[in-house]
N, C-alpha and C positions, 0 to 999 in steps of 0.2 A: 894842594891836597894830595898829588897824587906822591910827589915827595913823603910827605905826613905818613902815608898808609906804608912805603916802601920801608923807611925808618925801623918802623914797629913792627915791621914782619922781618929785619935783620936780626932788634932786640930777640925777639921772641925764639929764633932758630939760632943764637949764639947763647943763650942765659943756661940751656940742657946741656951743652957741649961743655959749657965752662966747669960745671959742677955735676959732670957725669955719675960720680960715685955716691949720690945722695940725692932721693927721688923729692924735688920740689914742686917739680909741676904735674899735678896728676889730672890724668883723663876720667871720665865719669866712668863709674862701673854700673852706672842705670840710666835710665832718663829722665832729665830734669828740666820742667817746662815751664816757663814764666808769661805770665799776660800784664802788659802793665801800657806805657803811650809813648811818643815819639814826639820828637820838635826840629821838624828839618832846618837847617842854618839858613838855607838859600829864602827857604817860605816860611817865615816864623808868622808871619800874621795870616795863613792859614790855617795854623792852631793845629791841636793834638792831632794824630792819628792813632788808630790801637795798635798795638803792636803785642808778637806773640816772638817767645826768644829759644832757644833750646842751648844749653851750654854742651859746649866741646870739649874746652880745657879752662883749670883752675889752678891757683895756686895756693900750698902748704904752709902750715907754718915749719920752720928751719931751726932748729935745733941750736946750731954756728953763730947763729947772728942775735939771738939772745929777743930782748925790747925791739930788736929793729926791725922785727918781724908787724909791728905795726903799720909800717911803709910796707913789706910784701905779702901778707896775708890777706886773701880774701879776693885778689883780683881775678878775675873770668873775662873770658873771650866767650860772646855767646852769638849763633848764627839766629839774624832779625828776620821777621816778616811783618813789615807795618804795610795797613790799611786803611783807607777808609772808602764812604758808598763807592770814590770814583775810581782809588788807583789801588793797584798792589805794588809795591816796592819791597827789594831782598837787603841785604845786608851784613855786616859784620860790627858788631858792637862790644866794646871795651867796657868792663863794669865792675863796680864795688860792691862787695856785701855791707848792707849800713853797721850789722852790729859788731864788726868785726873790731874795730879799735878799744872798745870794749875787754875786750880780752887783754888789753896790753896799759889802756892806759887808764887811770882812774875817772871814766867817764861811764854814764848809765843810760842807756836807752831803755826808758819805762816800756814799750811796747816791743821789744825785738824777739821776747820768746812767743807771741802772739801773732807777729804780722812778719812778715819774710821780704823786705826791701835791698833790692839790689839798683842801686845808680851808676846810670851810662852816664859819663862825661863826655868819651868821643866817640865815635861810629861813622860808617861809613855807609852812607842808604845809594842803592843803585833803581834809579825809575825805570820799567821800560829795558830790563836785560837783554833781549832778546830782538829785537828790533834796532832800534836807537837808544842806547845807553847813557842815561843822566846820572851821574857820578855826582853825591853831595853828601856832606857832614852833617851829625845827626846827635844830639841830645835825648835821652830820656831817661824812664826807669820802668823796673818788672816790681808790681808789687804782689799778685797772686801765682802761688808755685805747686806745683805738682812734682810728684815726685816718685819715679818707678825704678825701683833696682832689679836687678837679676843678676 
């Protein structure tokens, strides 16, 4: 895992360098807040926890790459807080906007101008930061979004 996490934060700090001259990854100019569940890897038959998400950083669509902006449109890096009655856990979670392929390929999502779904595939949930530190991978999605610019 910790390999996993080390990898992604290489990509992440070499993709801005690579193509300095053309702003693809943009930082939020407001706040953007999602509430949706969580599914820890470790304790999947402990079932959901909620989780509240605030994005950091996202990606643009790119002008260069034409269609293949399908593959990099739409991804965010958003900081986690899942809970439930017993635990708080922090985190970092990897995530898709759903209606983003849409824009690219001939596919429709009936509901996407009405409902704002962003899907985690991978994340990284930390129990317990501050004490004794449990370190574990993490599934989910944010389906209600707020959203405050300035």
């Amino acid at each position: 895992m910790k390999k996993l996490v080390m990898n992604l934060l290489m990509v992440l700090a070499l993709v801005p360098m690579a193509y300095a001259d053309e702003p693809v990854i943009a930082l939020p100019t407001g706040v953007e807040v999602k509430q949706g569940f969580v599914i820890p890897w470790e304790n999947p038959e402990n079932g959901l926890m909620n989780m509240s998400t605030a994005t950091i950083m996202r990606t643009e669509e790119w002008d260069d790459i034409g269609k293949w902006n399908a593959l990099w449109d739409g991804w965010m890096i958003d900081l986690a807080w899942a809970y439930d009655a017993n635990t708080s856990q922090f985190g970092v979670m990897l995530g898709r906007h759903l209606g983003t392929l849409g824009k690219y390929l001939p596919i429709s999502y009936p509901l996407a101008d009405k409902v704002d779904i962003t899907l985690y595939p991978i994340g990284v949930i930390v129990a317990d930061p501050f004490n004794d530190p449990d370190v574990s991978g993490a599934s989910g999605a944010g389906i209600i979004k707020l959203s405050l610019s300035f």
